[in-house]
C-alpha positions in Angstrom: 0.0 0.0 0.0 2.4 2.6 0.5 4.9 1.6 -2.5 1.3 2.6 -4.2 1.2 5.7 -2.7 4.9 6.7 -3.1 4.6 5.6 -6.9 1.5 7.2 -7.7 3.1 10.5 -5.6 6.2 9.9 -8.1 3.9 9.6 -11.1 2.1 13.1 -10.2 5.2 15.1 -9.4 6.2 13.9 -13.0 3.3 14.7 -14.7 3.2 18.1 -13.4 7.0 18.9 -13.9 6.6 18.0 -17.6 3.8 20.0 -18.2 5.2 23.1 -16.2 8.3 22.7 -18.8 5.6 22.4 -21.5 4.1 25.8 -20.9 7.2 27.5 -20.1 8.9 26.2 -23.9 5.6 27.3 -25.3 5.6 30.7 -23.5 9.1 31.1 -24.5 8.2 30.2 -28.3 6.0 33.0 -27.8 8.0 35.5 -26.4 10.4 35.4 -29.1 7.7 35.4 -31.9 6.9 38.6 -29.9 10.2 39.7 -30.2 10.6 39.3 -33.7 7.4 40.5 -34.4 8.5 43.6 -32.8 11.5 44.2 -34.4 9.8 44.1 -37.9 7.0 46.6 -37.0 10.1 48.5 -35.4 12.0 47.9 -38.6 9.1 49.1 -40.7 8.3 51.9 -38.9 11.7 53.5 -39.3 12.2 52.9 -43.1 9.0 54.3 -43.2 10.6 57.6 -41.3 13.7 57.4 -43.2 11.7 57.3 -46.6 9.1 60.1 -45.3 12.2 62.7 -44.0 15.1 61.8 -46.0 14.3 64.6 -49.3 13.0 67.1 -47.1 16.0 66.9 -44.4 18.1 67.1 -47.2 16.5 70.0 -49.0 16.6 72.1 -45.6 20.2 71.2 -45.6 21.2 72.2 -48.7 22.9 75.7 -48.7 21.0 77.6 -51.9 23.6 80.0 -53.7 22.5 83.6 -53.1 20.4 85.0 -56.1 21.2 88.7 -57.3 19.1 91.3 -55.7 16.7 92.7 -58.2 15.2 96.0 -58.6 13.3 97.0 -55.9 9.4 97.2 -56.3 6.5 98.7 -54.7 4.9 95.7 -52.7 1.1 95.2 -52.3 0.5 94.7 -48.6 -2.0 91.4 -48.2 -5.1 91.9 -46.2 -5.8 88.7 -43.8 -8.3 87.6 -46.4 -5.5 87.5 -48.9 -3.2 86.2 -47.2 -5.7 82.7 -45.7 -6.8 82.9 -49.9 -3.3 83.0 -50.9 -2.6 79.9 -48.0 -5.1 78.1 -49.1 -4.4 78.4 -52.9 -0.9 77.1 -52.3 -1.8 74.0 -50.2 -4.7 73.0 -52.6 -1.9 73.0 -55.7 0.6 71.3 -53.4 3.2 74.1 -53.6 2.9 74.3 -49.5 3.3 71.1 -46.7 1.9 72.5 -43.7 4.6 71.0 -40.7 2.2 68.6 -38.7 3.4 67.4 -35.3 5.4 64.2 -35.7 3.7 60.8 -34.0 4.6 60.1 -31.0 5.7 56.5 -32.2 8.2 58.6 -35.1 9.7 60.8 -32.7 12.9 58.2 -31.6 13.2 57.3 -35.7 13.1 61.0 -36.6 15.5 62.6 -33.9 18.1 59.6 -34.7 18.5 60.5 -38.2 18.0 64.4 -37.8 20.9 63.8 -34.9 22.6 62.1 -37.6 22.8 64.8 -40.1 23.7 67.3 -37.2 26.7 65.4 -36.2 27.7 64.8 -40.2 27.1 68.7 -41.4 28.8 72.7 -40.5 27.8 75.9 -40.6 24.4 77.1 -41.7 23.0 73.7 -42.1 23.2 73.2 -38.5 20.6 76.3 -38.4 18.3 75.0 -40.4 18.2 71.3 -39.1 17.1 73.6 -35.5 14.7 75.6 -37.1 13.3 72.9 -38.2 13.0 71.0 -34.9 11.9 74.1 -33.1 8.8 74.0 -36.0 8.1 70.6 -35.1 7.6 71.4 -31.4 10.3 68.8 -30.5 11.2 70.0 -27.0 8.5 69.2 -25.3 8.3 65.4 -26.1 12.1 65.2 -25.9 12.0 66.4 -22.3 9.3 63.1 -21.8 12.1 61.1 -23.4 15.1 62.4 -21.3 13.0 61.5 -18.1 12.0 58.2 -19.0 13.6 55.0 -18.6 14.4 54.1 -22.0 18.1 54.5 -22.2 18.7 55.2 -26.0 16.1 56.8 -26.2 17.2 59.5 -23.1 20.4 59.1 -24.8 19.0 60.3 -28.0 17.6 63.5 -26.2 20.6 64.7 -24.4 22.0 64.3 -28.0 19.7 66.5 -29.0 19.4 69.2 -26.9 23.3 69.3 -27.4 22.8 70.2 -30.5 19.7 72.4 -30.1 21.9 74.1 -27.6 18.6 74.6 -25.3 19.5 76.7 -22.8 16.3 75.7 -20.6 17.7 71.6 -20.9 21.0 72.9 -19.0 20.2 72.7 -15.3 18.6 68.8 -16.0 21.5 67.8 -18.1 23.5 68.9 -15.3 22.2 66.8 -13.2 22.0 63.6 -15.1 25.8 64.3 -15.9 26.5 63.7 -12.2 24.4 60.5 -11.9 26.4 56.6 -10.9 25.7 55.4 -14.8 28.4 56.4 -16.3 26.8 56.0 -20.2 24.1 58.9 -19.4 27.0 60.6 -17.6 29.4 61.1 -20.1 26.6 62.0 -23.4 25.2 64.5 -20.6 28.9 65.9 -20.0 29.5 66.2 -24.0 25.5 68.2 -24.2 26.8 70.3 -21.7 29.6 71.7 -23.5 27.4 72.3 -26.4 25.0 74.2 -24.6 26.8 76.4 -22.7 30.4 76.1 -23.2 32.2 79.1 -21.1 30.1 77.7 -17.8 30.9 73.6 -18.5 34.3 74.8 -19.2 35.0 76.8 -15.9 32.6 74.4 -13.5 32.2 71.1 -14.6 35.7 70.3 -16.5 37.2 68.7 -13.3 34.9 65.7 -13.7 36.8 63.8 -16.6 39.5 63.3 -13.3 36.9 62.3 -11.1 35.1 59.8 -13.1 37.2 56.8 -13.5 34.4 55.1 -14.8 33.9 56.7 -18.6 35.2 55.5 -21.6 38.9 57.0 -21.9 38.1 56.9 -26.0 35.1 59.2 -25.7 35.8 61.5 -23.5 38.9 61.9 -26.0 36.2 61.8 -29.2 34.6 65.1 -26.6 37.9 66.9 -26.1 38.7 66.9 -30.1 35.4 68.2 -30.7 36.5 71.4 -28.7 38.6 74.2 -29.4 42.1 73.6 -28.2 43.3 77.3 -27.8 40.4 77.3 -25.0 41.0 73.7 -23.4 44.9 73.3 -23.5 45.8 75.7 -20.6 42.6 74.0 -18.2 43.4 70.6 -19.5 47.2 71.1 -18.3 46.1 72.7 -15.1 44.0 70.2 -14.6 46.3 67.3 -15.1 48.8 69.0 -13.0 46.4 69.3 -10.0 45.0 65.9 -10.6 49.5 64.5 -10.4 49.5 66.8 -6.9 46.7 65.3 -5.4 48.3 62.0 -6.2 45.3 60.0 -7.8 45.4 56.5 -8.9 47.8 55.7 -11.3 45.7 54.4 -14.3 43.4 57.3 -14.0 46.6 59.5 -14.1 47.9 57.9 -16.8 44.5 58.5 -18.7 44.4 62.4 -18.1 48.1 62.3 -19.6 47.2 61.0 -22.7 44.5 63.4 -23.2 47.2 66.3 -23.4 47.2 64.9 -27.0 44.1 67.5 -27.7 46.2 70.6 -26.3 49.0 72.8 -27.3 52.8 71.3 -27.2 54.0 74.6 -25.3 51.0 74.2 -22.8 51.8 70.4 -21.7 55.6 70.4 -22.5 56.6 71.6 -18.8 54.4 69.4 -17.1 55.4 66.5 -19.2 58.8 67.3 -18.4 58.0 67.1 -14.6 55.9 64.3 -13.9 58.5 62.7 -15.8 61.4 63.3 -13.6 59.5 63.4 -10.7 56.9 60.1 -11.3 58.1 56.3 -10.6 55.1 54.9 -11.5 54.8 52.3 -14.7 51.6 53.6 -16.6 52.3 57.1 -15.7 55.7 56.8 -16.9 54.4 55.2 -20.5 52.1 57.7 -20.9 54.2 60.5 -20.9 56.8 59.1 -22.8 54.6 59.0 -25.8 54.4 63.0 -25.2 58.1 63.8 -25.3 59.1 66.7 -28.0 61.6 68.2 -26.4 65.4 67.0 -25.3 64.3 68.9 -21.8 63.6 65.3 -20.3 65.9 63.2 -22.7 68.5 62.5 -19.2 65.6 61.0 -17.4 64.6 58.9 -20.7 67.8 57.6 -21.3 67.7 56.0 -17.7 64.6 54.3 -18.0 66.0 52.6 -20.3 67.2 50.2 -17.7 63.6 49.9 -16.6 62.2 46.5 -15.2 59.0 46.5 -17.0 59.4 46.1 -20.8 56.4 47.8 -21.5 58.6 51.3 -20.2 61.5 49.9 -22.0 59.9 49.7 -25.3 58.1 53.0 -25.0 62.0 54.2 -24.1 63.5 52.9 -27.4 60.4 54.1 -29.9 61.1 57.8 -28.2 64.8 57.7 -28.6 64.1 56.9 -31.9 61.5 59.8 -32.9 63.9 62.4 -31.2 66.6 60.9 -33.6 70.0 62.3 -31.8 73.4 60.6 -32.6 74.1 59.9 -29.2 71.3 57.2 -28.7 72.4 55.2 -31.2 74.7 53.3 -28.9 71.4 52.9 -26.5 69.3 51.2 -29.7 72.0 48.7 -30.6 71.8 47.3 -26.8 68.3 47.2 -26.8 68.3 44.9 -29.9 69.9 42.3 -27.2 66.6 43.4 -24.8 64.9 39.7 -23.8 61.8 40.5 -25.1 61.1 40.2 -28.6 59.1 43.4 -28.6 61.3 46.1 -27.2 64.0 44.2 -29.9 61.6 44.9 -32.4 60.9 48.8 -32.0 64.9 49.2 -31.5 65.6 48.0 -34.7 62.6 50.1 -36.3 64.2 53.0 -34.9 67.6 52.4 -36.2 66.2 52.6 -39.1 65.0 55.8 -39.3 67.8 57.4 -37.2 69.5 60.1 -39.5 72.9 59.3 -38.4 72.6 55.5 -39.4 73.3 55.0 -43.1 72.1 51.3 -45.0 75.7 50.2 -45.5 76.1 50.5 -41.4 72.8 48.6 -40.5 73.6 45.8 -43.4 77.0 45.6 -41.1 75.2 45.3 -38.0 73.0 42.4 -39.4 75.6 40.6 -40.1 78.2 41.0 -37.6 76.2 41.6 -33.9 77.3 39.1 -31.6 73.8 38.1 -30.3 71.8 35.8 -32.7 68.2 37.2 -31.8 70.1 41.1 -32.4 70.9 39.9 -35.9 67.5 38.0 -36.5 65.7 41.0 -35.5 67.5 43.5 -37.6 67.2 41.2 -40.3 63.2 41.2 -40.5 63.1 44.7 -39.9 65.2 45.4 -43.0 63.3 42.8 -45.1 59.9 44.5 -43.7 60.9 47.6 -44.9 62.5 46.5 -48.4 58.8 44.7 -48.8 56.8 47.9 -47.9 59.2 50.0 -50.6 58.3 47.4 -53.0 54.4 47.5 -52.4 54.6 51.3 -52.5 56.7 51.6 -56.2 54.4 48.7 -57.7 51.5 50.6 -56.6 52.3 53.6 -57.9 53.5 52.3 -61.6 50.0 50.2 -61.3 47.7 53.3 -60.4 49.8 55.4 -64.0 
């Protein structure tokens, strides 16, 4: 009696776990049919967009060439009546689209591609891609957007009160570029600057130092978009603060490399100090790649002798772009270096060192007394003969 009970128990508990899997793999067939149903109506709906915007978007951008000014006449001053009659003639023969809100469920399609054109186009054409959104009424909906939870599409509105430059939008950008997410942070820190550019400048600069979690390529992408007569002498300052306050070394090494967008005679000095006065590895890599002048070459030369091959390499590739005579010595060694990289760049800077003439490295191929020096050389020179060779065919080819 009770084996009967425990297997018909068994049985039940079967039954019902197969068909709870049953009408979860049905629900789930569902779901994705959703899904994909979705995505077509979604797909639909912005060709549809595209195809409905794309001449008229591109007839607002169009710059016309200014027609010569003709004779001045004595105008007839419409009444209202005219002027509804005149309307009304002009819509009736199709020589007039009245702008009609956009739908709601366009808006997203519409603001991608007119943000598209905005980020593609200069000058005037800006103008009249904002004159245009201000005669749709945009700014109302887009605020809806930028306080919703959709993230592209409150991405797509910061976006586009960037470029609208709306004034009124500032204070609420500001605030989302201080939020934990770090996405919305960073397109909210780029609006900024495109809305008022003196105020982000002087207030909110400081928080590319603070904000170790945005993408080091974008906020570069930001600082190129700038003017760099107005950001190099922040930017410096700011790096030099940022190397007093002793912040963590990545993150230092980060704001280094964005000196890249300023001045040479702004972030030379600096360079030159952190340089001497630095010991860490990243830091050290990262201004390396920003040596112009011979100012720091003493400290270079040491590092030379650094433990971490990635500072060794960086040593050998900026020897070789400052080109003097007296590092020469310095590259041959390094072709003995034990990794196969730093051996690598030596040799590629031997290369192009003024001093060094084919007949001496053809020498030192064949007579260094380390195998992996000569091998290395070697490559190099064959790399370079095969990249001379591409270049001359190429050229007789495209005659």
């Amino acid at each position: 009696m009770v084996f009967a009970i425990a297997s018909n128990l068994s049985i039940t508990l079967a039954w019902w776990t197969g068909t709870l899997f049953t009408i979860v793999s049905v629900l789930c067939i569902i779901y994705m049919f959703g899904l994909r149903k979705w995505s077509d109506i979604v797909r639909h709906r912005r060709e549809a967009v595209n195809e409905k915007w794309e001449a008229p978007l591109y007839q607002i951008t169009v710059v016309e060439e200014p027609k010569p000014k003709k004779e001045p006449q004595q105008a007839y001053k419409l009444t209202a009546a005219d002027k509804k009659d005149v309307l009304q003639t002009y819509i009736e023969q199709g020589r007039f689209d009245p702008v009609e809100p956009l739908p709601k469920e366009e808006l997203p399609h519409f603001l991608f591609i007119w943000n598209y054109l905005h980020e593609s186009l200069r000058g005037i054409s800006k103008d009249r891609l904002n004159g245009l959104a201000h005669d749709l009424h945009l700014e109302g909906r887009t605020y809806r957007m930028l306080r919703g939870r959709n993230l592209k599409n409150r991405i797509l509105a910061i976006n586009t009160f960037g470029n609208l430059r709306e004034r009124q939008a500032y204070e609420e950008i500001r605030k989302l570029a201080y939020t934990q997410d770090p996405i919305i942070s960073l397109w909210a820190w780029r609006a900024l600057f495109r809305i008022d550019f003196d105020e982000t400048l002087d207030k909110h600069f400081s928080m590319m130092a603070a904000r170790t979690d945005w993408s080091p390529t974008f906020v570069a992408k930001i600082l190129l978009e700038l003017d760099r007569d107005l950001i190099s002498e922040p930017l410096v300052r700011l790096v030099g603060e940022s190397f007093e306050r002793k912040i963590e070394e990545r993150q230092m090494a980060r704001l280094i490399s964005y000196l890249t967008v300023a001045h040479i005679a702004a972030f030379s000095p600096l360079i030159d100090r952190i340089l001497n006065e630095s010991s860490q590895n990243e830091v050290l890599i990262a201004c390396l790649r920003l040596v112009k002048s011979d100012e720091s070459l003493g400290r270079v030369r040491e590092l030379i002798e650094s433990e971490r091959w990635e500072v060794r390499l960086q040593v050998v590739q900026t020897l070789g772009r400052l080109g003097h005579d007296e590092d020469v010595a310095l590259l041959i060694e390094a072709l003995n270096d034990l990794d196969w990289w730093v051996r690598y760049r030596a040799a590629s800077a031997l290369l192009i060192m003024p001093s060094v003439t084919e007949e001496q490295i053809a020498d030192l191929a064949e007579n260094l007394p380390n195998e992996f020096a000569r091998d290395i050389l070697r490559q190099v020179i064959a790399e370079n003969r095969l990249l001379c060779f591409n270049q001359t065919s190429s050229s007789i080819l495209s005659k």
